[in-house]
C-alpha positions in Angstrom: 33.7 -19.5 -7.5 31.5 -17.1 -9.2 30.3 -13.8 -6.7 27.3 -11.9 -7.7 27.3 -8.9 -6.0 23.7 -7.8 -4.7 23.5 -5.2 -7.0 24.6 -7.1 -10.2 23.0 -6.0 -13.5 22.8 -9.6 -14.2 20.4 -10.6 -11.1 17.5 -11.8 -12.2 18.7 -13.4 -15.1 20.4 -16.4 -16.8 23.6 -18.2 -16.5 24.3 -20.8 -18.4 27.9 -23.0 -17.8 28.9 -24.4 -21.5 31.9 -26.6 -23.2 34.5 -24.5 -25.1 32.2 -25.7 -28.0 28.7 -24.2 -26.8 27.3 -27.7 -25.4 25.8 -26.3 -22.0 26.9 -27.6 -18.7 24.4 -26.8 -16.3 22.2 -23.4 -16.0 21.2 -21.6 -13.1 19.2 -18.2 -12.3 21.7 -15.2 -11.1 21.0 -14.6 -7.8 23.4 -12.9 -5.3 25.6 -14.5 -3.2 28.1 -17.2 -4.3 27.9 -20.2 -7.2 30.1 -22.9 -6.7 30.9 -25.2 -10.1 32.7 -27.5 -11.4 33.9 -27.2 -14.5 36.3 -28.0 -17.2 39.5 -24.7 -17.2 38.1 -23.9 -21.2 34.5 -23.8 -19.9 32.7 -20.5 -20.8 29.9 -18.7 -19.2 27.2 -17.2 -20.6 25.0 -14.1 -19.1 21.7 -13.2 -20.1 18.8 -10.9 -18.7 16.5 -9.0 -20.8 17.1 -5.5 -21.6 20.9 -6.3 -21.4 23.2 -7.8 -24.3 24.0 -11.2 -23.9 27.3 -11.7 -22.4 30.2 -14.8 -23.1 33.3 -15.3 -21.5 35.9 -17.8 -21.2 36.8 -18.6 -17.3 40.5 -19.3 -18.0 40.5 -15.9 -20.0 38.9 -13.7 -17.3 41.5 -15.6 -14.3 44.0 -13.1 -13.2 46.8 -15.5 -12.3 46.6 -17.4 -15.8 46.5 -14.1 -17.8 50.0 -12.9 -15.5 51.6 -16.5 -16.4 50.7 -16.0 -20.3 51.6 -12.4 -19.9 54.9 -13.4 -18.3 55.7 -15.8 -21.5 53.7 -13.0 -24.5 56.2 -9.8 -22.8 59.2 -11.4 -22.9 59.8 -11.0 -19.5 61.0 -14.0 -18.8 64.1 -12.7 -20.9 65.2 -10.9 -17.1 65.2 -14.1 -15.3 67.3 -15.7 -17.8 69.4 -13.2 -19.0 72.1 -15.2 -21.4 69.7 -17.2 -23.8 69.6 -15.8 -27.7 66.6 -14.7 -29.9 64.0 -17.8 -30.1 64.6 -19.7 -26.9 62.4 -19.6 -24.6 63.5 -22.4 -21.3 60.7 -24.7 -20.2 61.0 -24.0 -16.9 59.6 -20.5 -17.6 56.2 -21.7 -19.0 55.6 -22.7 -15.1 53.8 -25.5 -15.7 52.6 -26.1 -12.3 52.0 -22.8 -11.2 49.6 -23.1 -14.5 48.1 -25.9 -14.0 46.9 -24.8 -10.6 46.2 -21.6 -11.4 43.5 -22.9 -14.0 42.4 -25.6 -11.4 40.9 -22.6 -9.7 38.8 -19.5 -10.9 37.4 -16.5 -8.7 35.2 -13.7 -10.4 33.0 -11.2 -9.7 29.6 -10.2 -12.0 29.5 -6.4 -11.1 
């Protein structure tokens, strides 16, 4: 669920909804209010509107629960929860797969 905001910089232009590799989805006009999409968790999204630089994200990069759950694996800090393993191991019950899989089965944003 993408929110645009009523007084987006990016109303009035261009989003286009691609593959990880550029191949477009679908496109729409930014208009405020709320897009509803499906797509694929690598998807990107690309913003355009003239007099503004083109703007590309990833979706699964810009969701707030899948950056925590990487996070949680990059920090270390699932080193607290399992306090007596040794440099290198890393148990696969602290990837949380499932917590993963639905936190990339959803995606909320908002264009300022």
């Amino acid at each position: 669920m993408l929110h645009v905001p009523s007084g987006s910089r990016w109303t009035g232009g261009s989003i286009e909804f691609q593959q990880t590799d550029g191949r477009p989805i679908a496109s729409r006009k930014v208009v405020s209010g709320t897009m509803r999409i499906d797509l694929p968790a690598n998807a990107r999204i690309l913003l355009r509107k003239l007099g503004h630089e083109d703007w590309m994200f990833y979706i699964a990069m810009e969701n707030a629960r899948v950056e925590n759950l990487i996070s949680y694996l990059v920090s270390g800090e699932f080193r607290k929860d399992y306090p007596s393993l040794r440099p290198g191991q890393v148990p696969p019950a602290a990837f949380h797969l499932p917590d993963l899989r639905k936190a990339l089965s959803t995606f909320e944003y908002s264009l300022e």
